[in-house]
ZANUTOR-370952 format. One record per residue (C-alpha): residue number from 1; y, x, z; residue in three letters. Coordinates in steps of 0.02 Angstrom, whole numbers, plus 50000, padded with zeros to 5 digits. Layout:
<recs>
NUM	Y	X	Z	ALA
...
</recs>
This chain:
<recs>
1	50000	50000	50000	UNK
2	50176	50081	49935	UNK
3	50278	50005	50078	UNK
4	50280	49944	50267	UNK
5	50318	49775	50283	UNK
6	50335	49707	50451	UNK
7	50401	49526	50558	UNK
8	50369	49565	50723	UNK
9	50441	49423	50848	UNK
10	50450	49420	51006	UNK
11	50493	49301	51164	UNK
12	50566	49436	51306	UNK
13	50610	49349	51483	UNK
14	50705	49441	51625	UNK
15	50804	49378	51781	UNK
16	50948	49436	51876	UNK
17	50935	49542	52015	UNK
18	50841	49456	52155	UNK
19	50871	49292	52037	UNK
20	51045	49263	52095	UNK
21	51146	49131	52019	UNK
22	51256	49241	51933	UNK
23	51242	49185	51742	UNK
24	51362	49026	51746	UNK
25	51394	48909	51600	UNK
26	51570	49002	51557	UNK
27	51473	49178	51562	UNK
28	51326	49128	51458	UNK
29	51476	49067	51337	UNK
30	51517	49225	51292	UNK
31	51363	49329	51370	UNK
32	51229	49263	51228	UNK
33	51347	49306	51101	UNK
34	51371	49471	51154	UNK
35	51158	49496	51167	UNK
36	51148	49444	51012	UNK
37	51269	49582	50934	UNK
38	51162	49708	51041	UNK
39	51020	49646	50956	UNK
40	51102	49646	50772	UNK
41	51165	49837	50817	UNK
42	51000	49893	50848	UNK
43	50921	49810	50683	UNK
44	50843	49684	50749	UNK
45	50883	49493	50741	UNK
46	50942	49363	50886	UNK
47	50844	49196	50820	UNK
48	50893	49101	50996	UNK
49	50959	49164	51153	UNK
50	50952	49050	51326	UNK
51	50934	49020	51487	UNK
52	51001	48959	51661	UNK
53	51105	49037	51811	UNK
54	50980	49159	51860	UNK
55	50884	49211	51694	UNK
56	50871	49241	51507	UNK
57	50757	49202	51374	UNK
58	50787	49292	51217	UNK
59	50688	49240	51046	UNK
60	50718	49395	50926	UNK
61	50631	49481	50789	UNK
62	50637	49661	50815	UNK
63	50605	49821	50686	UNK
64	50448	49905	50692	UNK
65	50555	50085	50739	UNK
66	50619	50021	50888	UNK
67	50503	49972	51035	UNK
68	50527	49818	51160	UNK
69	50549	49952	51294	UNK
70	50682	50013	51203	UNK
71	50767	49862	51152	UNK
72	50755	49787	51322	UNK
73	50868	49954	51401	UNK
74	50978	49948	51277	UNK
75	50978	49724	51306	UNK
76	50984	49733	51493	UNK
77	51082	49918	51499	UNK
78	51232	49874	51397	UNK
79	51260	49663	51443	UNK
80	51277	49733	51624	UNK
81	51391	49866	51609	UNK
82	51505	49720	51479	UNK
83	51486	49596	51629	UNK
84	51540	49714	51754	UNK
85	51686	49775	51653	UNK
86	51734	49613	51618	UNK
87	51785	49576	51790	UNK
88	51751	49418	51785	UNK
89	51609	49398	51937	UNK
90	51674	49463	52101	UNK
91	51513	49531	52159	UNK
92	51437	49683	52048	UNK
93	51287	49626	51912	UNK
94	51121	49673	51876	UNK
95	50962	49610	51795	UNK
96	50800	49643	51857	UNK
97	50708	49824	51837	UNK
98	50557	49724	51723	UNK
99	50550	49602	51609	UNK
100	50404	49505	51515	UNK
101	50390	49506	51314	UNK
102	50271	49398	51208	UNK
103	50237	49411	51057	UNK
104	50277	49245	50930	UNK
105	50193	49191	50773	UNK
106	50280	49120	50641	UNK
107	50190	48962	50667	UNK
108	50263	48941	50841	UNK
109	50469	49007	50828	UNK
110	50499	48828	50828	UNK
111	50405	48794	50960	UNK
112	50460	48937	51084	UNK
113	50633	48905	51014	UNK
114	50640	48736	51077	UNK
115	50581	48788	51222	UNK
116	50760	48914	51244	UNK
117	50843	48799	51201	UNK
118	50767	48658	51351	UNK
119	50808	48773	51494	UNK
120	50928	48671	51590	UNK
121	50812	48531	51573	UNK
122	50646	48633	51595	UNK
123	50724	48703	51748	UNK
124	50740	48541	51842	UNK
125	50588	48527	51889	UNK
126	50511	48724	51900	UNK
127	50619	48873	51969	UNK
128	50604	49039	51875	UNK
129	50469	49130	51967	UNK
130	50341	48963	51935	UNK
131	50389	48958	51741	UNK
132	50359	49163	51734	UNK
133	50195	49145	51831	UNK
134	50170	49022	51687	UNK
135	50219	49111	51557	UNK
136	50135	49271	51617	UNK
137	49962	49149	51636	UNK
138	49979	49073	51471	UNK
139	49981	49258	51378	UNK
140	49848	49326	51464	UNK
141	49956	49455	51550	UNK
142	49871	49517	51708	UNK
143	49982	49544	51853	UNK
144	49993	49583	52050	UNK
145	50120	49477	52112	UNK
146	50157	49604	52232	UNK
147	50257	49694	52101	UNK
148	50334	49590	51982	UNK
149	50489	49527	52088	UNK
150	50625	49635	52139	UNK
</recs>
């Protein structure tokens, strides 16, 4: 085969720091926006970007140069410093050291897109660490619970 053709999507979920409520409606205003340009900087592509005081759900297709490892520091590295510069929150922001990442078929980027775009519905009935346990479940990630909150 002459050439490497790739669509590699993925659904990455991360909370703030010890889930604080920190992500308000005017933040994620202008917060998703910005995510999205991180994305588009490092060659990848936002498809939907969501979430609810205390977490983020990012839909994105990614290049196959740049690892979710990568993308997630650069993600979680850069928002934080724009928030904190930003001055708008009194108190000083972080996400979360980790961070899950799924991978999406084409068949369901509908589906899990939806599903971004729910959150403030979705999150009326299940707080974040019961829809990660979930989500964690559902992929067949293997876990010690132990760890995975910080």
């Amino acid at each position: 085969m002459g050439s490497t053709l790739t669509h590699l999507v993925y659904h990455i979920v991360f909370s703030t720091k010890n889930r604080q409520n920190t992500v308000t409606p005017t933040l994620r205003e202008t917060l998703y926006p910005y995510i999205g340009g991180i994305i588009r900087g490092e060659k990848g592509t936002a498809l939907k970007i969501g979430g609810t005081k205390d977490h983020v759900h990012i839909l994105a297709a990614l290049p196959p140069t740049l690892t979710v490892s990568e993308a997630l520091r650069c993600i979680k590295g850069n928002s934080s410093k724009w928030v904190n510069e930003g001055g708008s929150l009194k108190a000083h922001f972080e996400w979360q050291r980790g961070y899950g990442a799924f991978t999406v078929s084409e068949s369901m980027v509908e589906t899990v897109s939806r599903y971004i775009e729910n959150q403030e519905e979705h999150h009326r009935t299940k707080d974040f660490k019961e829809e990660y346990l979930v989500l964690l479940q559902t992929h067949g990630v293997k876990y010690d619970e132990r760890y995975i909150w910080d």
